[in-house]
MARGU-135433 format. One record per residue (C-alpha): x, y, z; residue in three letters. Coordinates in pm, whole numbers, plus 50000, padded with zeros to 5 digits. Example, Ala and Ser with C-alpha at 12.3 -4.5 7.8 and 13.67 -1.06 7.14 Angstrom:
512304955050780ALA/513674989450714SER/
end
This chain:
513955225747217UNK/513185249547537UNK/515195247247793UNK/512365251448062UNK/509225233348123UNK/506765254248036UNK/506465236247681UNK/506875203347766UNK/504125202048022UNK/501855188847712UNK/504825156647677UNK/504945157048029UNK/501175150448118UNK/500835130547758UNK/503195106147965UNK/501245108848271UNK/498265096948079UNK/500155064847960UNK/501865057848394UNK/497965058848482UNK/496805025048330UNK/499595003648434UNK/498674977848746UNK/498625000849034UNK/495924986749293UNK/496905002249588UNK/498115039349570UNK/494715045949492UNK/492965024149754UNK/494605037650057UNK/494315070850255UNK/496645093450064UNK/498205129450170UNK/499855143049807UNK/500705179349794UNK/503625199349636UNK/505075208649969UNK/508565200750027UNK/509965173250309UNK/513735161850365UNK/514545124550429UNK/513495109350739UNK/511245138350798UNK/508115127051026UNK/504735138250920UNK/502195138451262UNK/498745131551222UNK/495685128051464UNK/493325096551589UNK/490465107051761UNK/490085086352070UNK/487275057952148UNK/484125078352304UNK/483235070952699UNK/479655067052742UNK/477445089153027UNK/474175085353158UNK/471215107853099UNK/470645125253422UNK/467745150053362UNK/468915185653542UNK/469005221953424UNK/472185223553269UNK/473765194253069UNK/476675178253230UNK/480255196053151UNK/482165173052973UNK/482745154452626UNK/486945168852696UNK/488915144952500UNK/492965139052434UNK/493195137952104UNK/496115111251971UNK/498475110951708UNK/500945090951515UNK/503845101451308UNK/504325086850932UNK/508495087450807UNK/509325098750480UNK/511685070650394UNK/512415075850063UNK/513205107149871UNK/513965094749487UNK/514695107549143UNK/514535094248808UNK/516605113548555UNK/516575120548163UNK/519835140148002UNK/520115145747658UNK/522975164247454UNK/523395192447232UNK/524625167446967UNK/521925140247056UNK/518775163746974UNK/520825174746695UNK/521315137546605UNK/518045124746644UNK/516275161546478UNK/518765156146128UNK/518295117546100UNK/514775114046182UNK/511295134446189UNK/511465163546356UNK/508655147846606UNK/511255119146718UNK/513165135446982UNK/510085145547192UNK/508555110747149UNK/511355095947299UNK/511645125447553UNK/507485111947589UNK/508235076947688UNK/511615085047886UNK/509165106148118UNK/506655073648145UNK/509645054448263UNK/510685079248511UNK/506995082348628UNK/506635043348613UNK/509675033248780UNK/508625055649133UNK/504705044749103UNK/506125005749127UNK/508415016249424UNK/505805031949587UNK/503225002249492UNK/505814978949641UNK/506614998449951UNK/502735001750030UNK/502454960849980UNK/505614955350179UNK/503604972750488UNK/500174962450445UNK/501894925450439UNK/503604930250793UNK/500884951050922UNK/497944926650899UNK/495804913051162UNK/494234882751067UNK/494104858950721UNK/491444836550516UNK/492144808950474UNK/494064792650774UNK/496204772150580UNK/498164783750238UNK/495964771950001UNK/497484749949646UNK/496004778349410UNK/495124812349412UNK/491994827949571UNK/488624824249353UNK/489914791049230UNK/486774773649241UNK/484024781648984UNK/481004797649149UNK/482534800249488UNK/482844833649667UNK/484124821549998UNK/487394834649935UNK/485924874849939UNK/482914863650200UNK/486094848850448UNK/488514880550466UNK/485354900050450UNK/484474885050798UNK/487614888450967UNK/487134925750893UNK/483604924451079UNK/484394907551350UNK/487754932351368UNK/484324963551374UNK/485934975151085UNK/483925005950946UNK/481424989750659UNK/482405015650414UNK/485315023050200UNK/486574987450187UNK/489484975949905UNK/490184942149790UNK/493634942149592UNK/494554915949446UNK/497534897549226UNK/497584888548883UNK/497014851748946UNK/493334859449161UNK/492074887348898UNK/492614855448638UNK/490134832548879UNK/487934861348903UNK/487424867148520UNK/487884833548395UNK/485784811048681UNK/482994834848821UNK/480644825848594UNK/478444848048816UNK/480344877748795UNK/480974877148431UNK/477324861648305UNK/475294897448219UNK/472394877648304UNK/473434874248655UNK/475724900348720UNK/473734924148582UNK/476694943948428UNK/479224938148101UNK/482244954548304UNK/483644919948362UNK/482574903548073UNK/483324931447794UNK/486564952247985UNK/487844929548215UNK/486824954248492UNK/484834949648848UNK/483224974948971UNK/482404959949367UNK/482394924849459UNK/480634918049826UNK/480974955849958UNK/484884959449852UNK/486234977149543UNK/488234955749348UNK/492014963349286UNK/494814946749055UNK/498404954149175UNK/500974942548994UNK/503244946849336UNK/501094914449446UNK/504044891349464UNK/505464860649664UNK/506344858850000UNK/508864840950146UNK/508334828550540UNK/510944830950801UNK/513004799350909UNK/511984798451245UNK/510704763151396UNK/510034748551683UNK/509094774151884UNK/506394773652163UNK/504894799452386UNK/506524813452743UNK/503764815952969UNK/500084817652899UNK/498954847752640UNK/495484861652713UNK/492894867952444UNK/493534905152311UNK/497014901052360UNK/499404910552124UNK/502504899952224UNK/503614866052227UNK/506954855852415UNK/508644827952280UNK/511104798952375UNK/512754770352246UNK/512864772351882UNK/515654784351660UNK/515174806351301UNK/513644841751253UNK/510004849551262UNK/509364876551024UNK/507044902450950UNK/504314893850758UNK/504284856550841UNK/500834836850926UNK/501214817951235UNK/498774795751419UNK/498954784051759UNK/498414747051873UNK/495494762452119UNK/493534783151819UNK/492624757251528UNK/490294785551399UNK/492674814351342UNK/495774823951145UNK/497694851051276UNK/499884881851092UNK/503334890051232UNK/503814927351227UNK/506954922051457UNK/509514892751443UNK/512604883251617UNK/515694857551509UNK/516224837451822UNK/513874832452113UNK/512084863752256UNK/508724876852181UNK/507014889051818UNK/504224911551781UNK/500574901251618UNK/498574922951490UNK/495654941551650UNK/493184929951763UNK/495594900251868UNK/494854867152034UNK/491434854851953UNK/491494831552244UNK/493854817352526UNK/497114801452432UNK/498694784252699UNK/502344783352829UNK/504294755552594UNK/501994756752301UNK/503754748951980UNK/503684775351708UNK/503834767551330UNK/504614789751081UNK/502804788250727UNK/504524781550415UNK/505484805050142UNK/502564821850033UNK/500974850649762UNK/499184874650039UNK/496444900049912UNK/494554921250102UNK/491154937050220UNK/490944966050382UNK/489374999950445UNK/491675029350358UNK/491805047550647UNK/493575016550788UNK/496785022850542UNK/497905058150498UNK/500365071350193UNK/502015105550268UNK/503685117449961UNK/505425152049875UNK/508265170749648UNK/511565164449740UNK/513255189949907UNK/515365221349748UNK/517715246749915UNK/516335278950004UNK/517995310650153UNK/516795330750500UNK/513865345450301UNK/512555312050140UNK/513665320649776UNK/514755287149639UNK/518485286349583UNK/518825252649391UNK/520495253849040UNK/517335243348859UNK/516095266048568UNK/512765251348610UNK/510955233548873UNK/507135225648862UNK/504475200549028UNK/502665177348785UNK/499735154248936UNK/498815123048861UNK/494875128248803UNK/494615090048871UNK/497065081749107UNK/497085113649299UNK/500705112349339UNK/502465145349258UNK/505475146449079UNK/508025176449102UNK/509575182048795UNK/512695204148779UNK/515245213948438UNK/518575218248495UNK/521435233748224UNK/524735220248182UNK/527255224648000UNK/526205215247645UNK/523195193047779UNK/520665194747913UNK/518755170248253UNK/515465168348376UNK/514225148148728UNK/511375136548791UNK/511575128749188UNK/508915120349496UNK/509245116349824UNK/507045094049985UNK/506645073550325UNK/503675047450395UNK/502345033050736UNK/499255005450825UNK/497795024051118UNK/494795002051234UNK/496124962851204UNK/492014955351284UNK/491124971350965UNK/493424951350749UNK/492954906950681UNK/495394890450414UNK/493314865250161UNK/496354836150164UNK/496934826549789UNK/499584801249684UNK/
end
């Protein structure tokens, strides 16, 4: 067995090939930044957002006006988390495994230990990405958490049509729009949308034959197995300080007790036609954060707030709305860049369906031998607007 890389890329990328189909919905729906550059912890990555555009009047004259000068924005991303998986094996282990079984044994297991690795920091970065799209939502469909999961009525779209609405009325851009989902909707979708799964009417065997949707109502359709439960804050009894203007954002409160969280759905005595997002709580009286573009209408001063119940949140969106920046973790260099770190081996495998690349690195020790397999990653919702949660139970 080498004790460098460069033959076991074949194992490596045979493993890749088995991480790819497991349930990841939304690594590949959002904006993502993957390269083999390396970042430390914490380390902020800046990006730009071009400003709205002031419009001019056409004033015929001999030279056009001198302007169009704009300040160009930005926002900064954290990489939060800089992981590892790792896979040792002994002298006496490959020896063990080589004399007691087919030769081909050892790098089979080596095979799947690699899918692990590669699994286990696709689901954390599945997770993280739901974890922020949940508390950076604007808006949800329906108002109230409903007793099933979306699409739970046979030849009813509503459920796609409603969050699909929130996202026009938010002006979100009418291309490049996601729909991921949890387990419990993709089961709706293939076993009550007689519509969608009837060749006759949809036009297509995808659903019918492998399970699969191409587009449903302008959005591509996503299964994410990080889709999961979430559990409301205890807050209750609150009501608003002082009258909130449409647009607004910020909501003071008073009175109540508990903590709002992130990612709750509130609605406001005022507003029977909207449900709110949370994308900034508190645990005692003060004032949370909705997300943009806020208020739909007026709330008055003393106007009770309820929080909805537990809920199964999934989400439309467009992908520039959610960005994933991900990159190799970092190594030690010395004053003229040359890396320094103990590894024998280090090389950058991507994920040709994912995106995400992986640094691999091989390390010697005494009698044994360890590989990592590590990422470093961060994830941000930057446009609230471009982002509506479809409320499932």
């Amino acid at each position: 067995m080498a004790n460098t890389l460069t033959n076991l890329l074949p194992t490596i990328y045979e493993a890749l090939d088995i991480v790819a189909r497991e349930l990841v919905g939304f690594i590949p729906a959002v904006t993502r930044n993957s390269s083999a550059e390396r970042v430390t912890l914490n380390q902020n990555v800046t990006f730009p957002i071009a400003p709205a555009v002031t419009l001019s009047d056409i004033t015929p004259g001999q030279l056009p006006p001198d302007d169009g000068d704009q300040t160009i924005g930005t926002s900064t991303l954290t990489i939060t988390k800089s992981k590892y998986a790792p896979v040792r094996w002994s002298g006496e282990e490959i020896r063990g495994v080589s004399n007691t079984y087919p030769t081909n044994v050892q790098p089979t297991i080596l095979r799947d230990q690699f899918t692990q690795a590669m699994r286990a920091l696709c689901n954390a970065v599945e997770a993280d990405l739901f974890s922020a799209v949940n508390g950076g939502s604007s808006r949800t469909f329906p108002i109230t958490v409903p007793g099933s999961a979306p699409f739970a009525t046979a030849g009813d779209l509503s459920d796609s049509a409603g969050v699909r609405r929130i996202l026009d009325d938010n002006g979100t851009t009418q291309t490049d729009l996601h729909l991921v989902l949890g387990a419990a909707a993709m089961q709706n979708i293939r076993g009550k949308q007689s519509v969608l799964f009837k060749v006759n009417e949809a036009g297509t065997t995808e659903l019918l034959r492998q399970g699969t949707i191409g587009q449903l109502e302008g959005f591509n359709i996503h299964n994410s197995a990080a889709v999961t439960s979430f559990t409301k804050g205890t807050g209750s009894a609150y009501v608003t300080s002082g009258s909130s203007a449409a647009g607004t954002n910020s909501v003071a409160l008073v009175t109540g007790t508990g903590t709002v969280l992130a990612g709750d759905v509130v609605t406001f005595a005022a507003d029977t036609a909207n449900a709110y997002v949370v994308t900034s709580g508190v645990a005692a009286p003060g004032t949370i954060t909705l997300g943009t573009p806020g208020l739909k209408t007026t709330i008055p001063t003393g106007n009770a707030m309820t929080i909805l119940g537990n809920h199964t949140p999934n989400f439309a969106f467009n992908r520039a709305a959610v960005q994933l920046v991900t990159r190799a973790p970092a190594m030690p260099t010395d004053l003229s860049g040359t890396p320094m770190d103990s590894a024998d081996d280090v090389t950058e495998v991507v994920d040709p369906i994912s995106g995400l690349a992986f640094q691999v690195a091989a390390y010697r020790l005494y009698r044994r031998i360890k590989y990592e397999v590590g990422l470093a990653w961060g994830v941000k919702v930057i446009k609230n607007d471009f982002v509506a949660t479809l409320l499932g139970a």
